[in-house]
N, C-alpha and C positions, 0 to 999 in steps of 0.2 A: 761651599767652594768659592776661592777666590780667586783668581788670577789673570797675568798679566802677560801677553806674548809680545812676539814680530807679525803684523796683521800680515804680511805676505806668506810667511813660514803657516802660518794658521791657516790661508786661503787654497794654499797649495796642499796641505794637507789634508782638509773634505773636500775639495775638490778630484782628489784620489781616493779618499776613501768613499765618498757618495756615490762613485759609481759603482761602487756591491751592492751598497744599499738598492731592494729594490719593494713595486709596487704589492703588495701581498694583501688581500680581502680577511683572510680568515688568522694572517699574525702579523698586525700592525707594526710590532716593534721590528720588522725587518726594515721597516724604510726608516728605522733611525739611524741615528751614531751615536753610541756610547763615547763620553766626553770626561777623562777622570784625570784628574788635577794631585798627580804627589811626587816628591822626590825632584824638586825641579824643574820637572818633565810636565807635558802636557800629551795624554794617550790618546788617539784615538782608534775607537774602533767600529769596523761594520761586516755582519755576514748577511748572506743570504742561503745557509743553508750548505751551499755546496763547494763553497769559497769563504773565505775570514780576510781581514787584512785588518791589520794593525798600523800605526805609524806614532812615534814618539818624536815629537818637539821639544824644545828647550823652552824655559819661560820661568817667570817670578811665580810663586805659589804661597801667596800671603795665608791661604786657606785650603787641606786637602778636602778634596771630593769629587761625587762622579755625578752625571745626568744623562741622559737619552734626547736626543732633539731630532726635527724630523728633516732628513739630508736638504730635500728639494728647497725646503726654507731658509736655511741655514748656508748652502751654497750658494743660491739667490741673492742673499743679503749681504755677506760680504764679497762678489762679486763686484756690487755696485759701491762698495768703497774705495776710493781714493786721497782722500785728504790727510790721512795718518797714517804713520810710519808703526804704532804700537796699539794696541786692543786690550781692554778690560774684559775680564769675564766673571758677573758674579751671582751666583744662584741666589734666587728670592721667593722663598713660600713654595721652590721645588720647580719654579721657572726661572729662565739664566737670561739676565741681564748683559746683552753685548753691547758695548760703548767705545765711542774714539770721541776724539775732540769736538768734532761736530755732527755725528750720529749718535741715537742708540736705539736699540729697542729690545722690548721684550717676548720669548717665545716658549712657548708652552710646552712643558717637556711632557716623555712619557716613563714611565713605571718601570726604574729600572731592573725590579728583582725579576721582569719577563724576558729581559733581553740574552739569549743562548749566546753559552760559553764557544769560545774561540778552544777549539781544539790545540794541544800539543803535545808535540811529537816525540817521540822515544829518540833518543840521539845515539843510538847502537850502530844504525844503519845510515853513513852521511856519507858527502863528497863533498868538495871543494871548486871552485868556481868562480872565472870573473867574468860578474855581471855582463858584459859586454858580448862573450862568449856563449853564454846560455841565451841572450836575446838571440845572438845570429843565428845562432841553430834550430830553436824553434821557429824567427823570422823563415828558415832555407827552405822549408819542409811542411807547416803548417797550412798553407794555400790545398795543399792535397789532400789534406784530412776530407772526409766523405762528412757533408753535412746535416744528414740524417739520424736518428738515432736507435734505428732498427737494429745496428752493432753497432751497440757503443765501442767494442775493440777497434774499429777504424775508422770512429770518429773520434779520433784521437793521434798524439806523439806519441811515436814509443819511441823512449830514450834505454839506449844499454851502453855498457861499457865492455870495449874489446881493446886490450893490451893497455899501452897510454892515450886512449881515442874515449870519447865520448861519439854514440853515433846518434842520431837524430834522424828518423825515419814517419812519413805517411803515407796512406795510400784511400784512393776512394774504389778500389780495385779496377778502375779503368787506366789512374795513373799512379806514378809511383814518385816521390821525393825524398830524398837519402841525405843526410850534409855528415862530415867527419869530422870533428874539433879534439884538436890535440891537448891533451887535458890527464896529468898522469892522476892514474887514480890509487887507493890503496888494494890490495891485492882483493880484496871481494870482488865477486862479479854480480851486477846488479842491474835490473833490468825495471824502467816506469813506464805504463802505460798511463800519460796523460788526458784528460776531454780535451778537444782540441780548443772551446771555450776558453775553459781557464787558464791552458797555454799562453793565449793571447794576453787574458791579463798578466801574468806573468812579463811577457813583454810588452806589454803597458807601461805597468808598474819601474822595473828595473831597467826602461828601455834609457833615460840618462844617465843610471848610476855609472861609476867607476871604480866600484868596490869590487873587494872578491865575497861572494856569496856561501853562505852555511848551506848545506842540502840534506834535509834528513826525510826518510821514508819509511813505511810501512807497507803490510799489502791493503791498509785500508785509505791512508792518507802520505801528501808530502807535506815540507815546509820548504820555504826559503826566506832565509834570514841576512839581513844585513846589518848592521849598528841602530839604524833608526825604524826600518821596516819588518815586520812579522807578516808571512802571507803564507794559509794556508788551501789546502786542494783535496780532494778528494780523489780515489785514483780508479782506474779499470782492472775488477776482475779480469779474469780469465786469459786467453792465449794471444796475441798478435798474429799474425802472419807472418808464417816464413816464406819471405819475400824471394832471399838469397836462393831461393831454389829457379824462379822463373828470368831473374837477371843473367844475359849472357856471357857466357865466359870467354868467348871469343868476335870477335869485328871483322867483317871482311872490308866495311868501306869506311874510312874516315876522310872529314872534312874538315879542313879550319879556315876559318872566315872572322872577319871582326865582328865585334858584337853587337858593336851599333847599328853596323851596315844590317846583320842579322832583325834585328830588331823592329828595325825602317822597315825591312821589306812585310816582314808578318804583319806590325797595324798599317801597309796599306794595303794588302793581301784583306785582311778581317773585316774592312768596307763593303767586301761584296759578299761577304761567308754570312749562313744562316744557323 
């Protein structure tokens, strides 16, 4: 492998995918990222198992090929560059050579025939999506999710679709969060129980896009997909709760107040709460 990127396009790129990667005793290769060099593109990838996330750069590719490196070192090291606008990358004896004009160094990869395949998804069952819109919905609702995982059903989003809505709903069964984004869908009705985990990466991940998003599901797994991003999920068996049955249908008092004023008063009410 040879190749040559945008050192910031490359920084920015394990620096999102290194946070999948994670610390694992009994399968090392989780705390890497697969690094493969063809068509252009520079892939990178990292799971842990219960999340995948992919992300494709642009770059010179004098040479194809792929290696495994391990995130914590690899985000470390180009973190602390600044001097160069472009980065070399060139594998040597199965370790990858990273260089700028006045760095370089060498890092020891690992074996990449151990590193587990990034799942993908059957695309029978999708929806449509701008990024920006999927963030705010799991953002509205996600706070409630039950952080527990005694039921994983409500430690988690469940997203369904009602008419032209997407709804986005948690609950930790003491409280409740619901958001409604208007989103025409195609005539299937289709319902995700999200981990409430991966949710967040989710809005991690797409929290600056400004893309419309691919969404395709299964009852074992999601994706979401955008031009340069692949990210996959794992999803919750079983039932959600039918919430709609304890929400009231009727109001005898209502109040409206601003919301800053609102706001003010509760953190400085929560000074004296135990």
């Amino acid at each position: 492998m040879k190749v040559e990127c945008a050192k910031d396009k490359l920084k920015e790129a394990v620096s999102q995918v290194g946070k999948i990667a994670t610390k694992n005793l009994s399968l090392p290769i989780l705390e890497a990222i697969l690094i493969e060099a063809k068509d252009k593109s520079l892939i990178l990838r990292a799971t842990n198992l219960d999340v995948g996330l992919e992300i494709r750069i642009p770059a010179k590719v004098e040479k194809a090929g792929s290696t495994a490196l391990p995130a914590d070192i690899l985000n470390s090291f180009l973190s602390g560059l600044s001097d160069s606008q472009t980065i070399k990358l060139d594998l040597v004896n199965n370790n990858l050579l990273i260089s700028t004009s006045r760095n370089s160094t060498v890092i020891k990869s690992f074996a990449i025939d151990y590193f587990p395949t990034i799942p993908q998804i059957d695309k029978e069952e999708s929806f449509s999506i701008e990024a920006g819109k999927l963030v705010l919905g799991i953002k509205s609702v996600v706070y409630a999710a039950s952080v527990s995982d005694m039921k994983p059903e409500i430690s988690s989003v469940y997203i369904y679709s009602d008419n032209d809505e997407l709804i986005f709903a948690s609950t930790d069964s003491f409280r409740l969060a619901e958001k409604h984004i208007t989103n025409k869908q195609k005539d299937k009705k289709m319902s995700i129980i999200l981990p409430f985990k991966n949710a967040m990466e989710i809005a991690r991940i797409f929290e600056q896009s400004r893309e419309v998003l691919d969404v395709y599901f299964n009852k074992n797994q999601i994706s979401v997909v955008s031009p340069a991003i692949y990210f996959t999920s794992r999803v919750v068996g079983g039932i959600f709760p039918d919430y709609r049955q304890i929400v009231p249908q009727e109001k005898k008092t209502e109040v409206i107040v601003l919301k800053k004023d609102l706001i003010d008063s509760i953190k400085v009410s929560n000074i004296f709460s135990d």
